[in-house]
N, C-alpha and C positions, 0 to 999 in steps of 0.2 A: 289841164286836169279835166276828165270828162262829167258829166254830172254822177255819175254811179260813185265815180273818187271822193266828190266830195260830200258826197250827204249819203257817209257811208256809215256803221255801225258804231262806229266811236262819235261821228255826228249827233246819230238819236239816243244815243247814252246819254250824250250831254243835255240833249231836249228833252228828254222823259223827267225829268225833275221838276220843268215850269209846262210842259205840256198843254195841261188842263187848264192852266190861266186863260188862253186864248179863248177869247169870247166865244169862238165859232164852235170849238169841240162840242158844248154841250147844250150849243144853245137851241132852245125847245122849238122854236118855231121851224128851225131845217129839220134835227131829228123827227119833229112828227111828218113831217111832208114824204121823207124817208120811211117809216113807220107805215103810214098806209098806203101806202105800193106796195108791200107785203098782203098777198092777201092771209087769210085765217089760218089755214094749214098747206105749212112748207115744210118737204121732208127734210130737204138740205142745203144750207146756204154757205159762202163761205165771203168772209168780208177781207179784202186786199190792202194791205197796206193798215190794218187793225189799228193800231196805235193803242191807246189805253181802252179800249175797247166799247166805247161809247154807244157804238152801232148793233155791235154781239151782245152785249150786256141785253139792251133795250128789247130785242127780239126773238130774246129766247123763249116766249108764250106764246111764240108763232112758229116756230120754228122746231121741228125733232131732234137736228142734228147741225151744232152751230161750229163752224173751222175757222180759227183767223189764221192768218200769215202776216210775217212783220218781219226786217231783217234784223231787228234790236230784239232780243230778250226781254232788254230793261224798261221799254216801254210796254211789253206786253204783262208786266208785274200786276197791274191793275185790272186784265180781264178776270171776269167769271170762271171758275173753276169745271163748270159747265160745258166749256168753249173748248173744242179741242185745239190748242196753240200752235203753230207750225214757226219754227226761223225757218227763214230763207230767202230768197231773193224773188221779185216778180217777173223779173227778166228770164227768172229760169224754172215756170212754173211745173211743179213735180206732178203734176196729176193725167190722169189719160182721158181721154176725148170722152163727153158727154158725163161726167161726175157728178156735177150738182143741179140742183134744177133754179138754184140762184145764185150770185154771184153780184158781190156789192163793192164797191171803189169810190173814196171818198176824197177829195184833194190830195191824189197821189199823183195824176197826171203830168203834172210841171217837174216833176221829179224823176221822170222817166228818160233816161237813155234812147230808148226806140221807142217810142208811142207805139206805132204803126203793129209791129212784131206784139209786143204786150196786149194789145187791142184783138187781136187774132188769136193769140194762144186765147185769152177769154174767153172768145168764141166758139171756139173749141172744145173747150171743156165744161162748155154750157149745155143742160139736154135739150134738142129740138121744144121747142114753145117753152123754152124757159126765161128767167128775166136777167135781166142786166142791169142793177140797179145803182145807180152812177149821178155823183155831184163834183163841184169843181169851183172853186173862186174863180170869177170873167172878168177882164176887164168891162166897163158901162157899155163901152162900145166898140165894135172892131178897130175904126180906124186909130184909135187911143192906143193899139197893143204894143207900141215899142216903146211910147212913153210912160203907159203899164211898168210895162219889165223894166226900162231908167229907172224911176223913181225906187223901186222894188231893191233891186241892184243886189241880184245870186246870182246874174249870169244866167240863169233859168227865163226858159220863153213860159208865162202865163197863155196858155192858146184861148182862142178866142171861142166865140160859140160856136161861127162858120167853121172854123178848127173842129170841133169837137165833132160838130155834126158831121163830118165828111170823116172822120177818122174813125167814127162807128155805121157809116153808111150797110155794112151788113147785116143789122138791125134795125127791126123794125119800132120806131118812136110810138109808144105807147101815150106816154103825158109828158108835158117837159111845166118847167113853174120855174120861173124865177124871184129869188127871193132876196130881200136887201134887207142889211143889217145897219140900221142908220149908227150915226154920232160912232163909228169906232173910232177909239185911242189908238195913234199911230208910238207917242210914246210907249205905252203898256206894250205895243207889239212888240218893239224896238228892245225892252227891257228883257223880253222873255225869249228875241231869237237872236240878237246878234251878239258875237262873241266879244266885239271891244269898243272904245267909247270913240276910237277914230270911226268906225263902221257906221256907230249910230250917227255922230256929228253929219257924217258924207251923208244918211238918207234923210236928213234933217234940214240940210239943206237943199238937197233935191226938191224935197216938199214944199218948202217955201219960198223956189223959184221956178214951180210950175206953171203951164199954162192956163190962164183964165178963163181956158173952154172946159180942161180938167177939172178944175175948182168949182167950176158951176157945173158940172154933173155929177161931183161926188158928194154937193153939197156942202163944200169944206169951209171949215172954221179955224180960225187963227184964237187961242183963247189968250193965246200971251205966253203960258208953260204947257201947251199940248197943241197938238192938229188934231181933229174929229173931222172921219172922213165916212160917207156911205161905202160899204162893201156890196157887190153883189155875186151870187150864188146862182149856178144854176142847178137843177135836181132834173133827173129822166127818169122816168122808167122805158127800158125797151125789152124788145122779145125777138129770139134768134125764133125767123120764121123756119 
């Protein structure tokens, strides 16, 4: 099964109900980081991969003209009315070269079939000097990324930052920031994305026969009924020279 197969529209049907539980969606400190990389007046943005639309929502007092795209409907039920909504797929972006003068991607990349391909259509449909404004869950460190993606356990490669970086090299890196979300609940996660209780068990265990170089750089805790682990987040801003 490819990743397109599996975290397909009847997937995000099912996520768009605990969607917003996830710490990350709305939490303030990455949205603002995201927020002023925006400068004052943008005539046109459009944010990929939307989801309940936390990012459009937020920026539409900067923005003239705000587009998400999402392949679920049902998660896009919560954007702004404001927003003009697009279904559809990212792999097969509908738009023509140089459309918008922004363009924003929020933990969508692990989810992508072609990076590479994805990453160029964006490009594309960006205008000359315009931005690319782009975040992503990293594993702490490169050489960590397979034991990342084990513990994690969709079958999905987490790309690293070296990853990311070489996968937009046609851009130019404006700011990059990285930002850590201490003490996350691996249970809460566990409650709001995995489908059955053999899935959680298997990442439950994973966690708690990690390695001891892992644990000390995620800062992990054992509470006795939960694991609290550091997340880190990267955020860029860059600009199609």
């Amino acid at each position: 099964m490819t990743i397109e197969q599996q975290y397909n529209q009847r997937y995000w049907k099912n996520r768009s109900e605990k969607y917003e539980q996830a710490n990350w969606v709305k939490n303030k400190t990455l949205l603002s980081v995201l927020y002023n990389y925006l400068p004052r007046q943008t005539r046109s943005l459009i944010d990929l991969g939307i989801g309940t639309g936390a990012i459009a929502n937020m920026v539409l007092d900067k923005v003239e003209q705000v587009y998400g795209l999402d392949i679920s409907s049902d998660m896009m039920k919560g954007v702004s009315h404001q927003v003009v909504r697009i279904q559809g797929n990212i792999h097969h972006l509908p738009f023509k070269p140089n459309t918008f003068e922004c363009v924003v991607m929020r933990n969508v990349l692990h989810y992508l079939q072609d990076k590479e391909t994805v990453i160029e259509s964006i490009y594309h449909i960006i205008e000359l000097k315009g931005m690319f404004i782009f975040s992503q869950v990293i594993p702490f460190v490169d050489d960590i990324s397979k034991e990342y993606d084990w513990l994690i356990g969709r079958n999905i490669h987490y790309p690293t930052l070296s990853e990311i970086k070489n996968l937009n090299k046609a851009f130019r890196i404006v700011d990059i920031q990285e930002v850590v979300l201490p003490s996350q609940s691996i249970i809460s996660w566990l409650n709001i994305t995995t489908k059955t209780k053999a899935e959680k068990d298997t990442i439950i265990k994973r966690h708690l026969e990690t390695s001891d170089r892992y644990k000390r750089l995620v800062n992990y805790t054992d509470t006795g009924d939960d694991i609290l682990v550091d997340i880190k987040h990267v955020c860029m801003k860059m600009e199609k020279p």
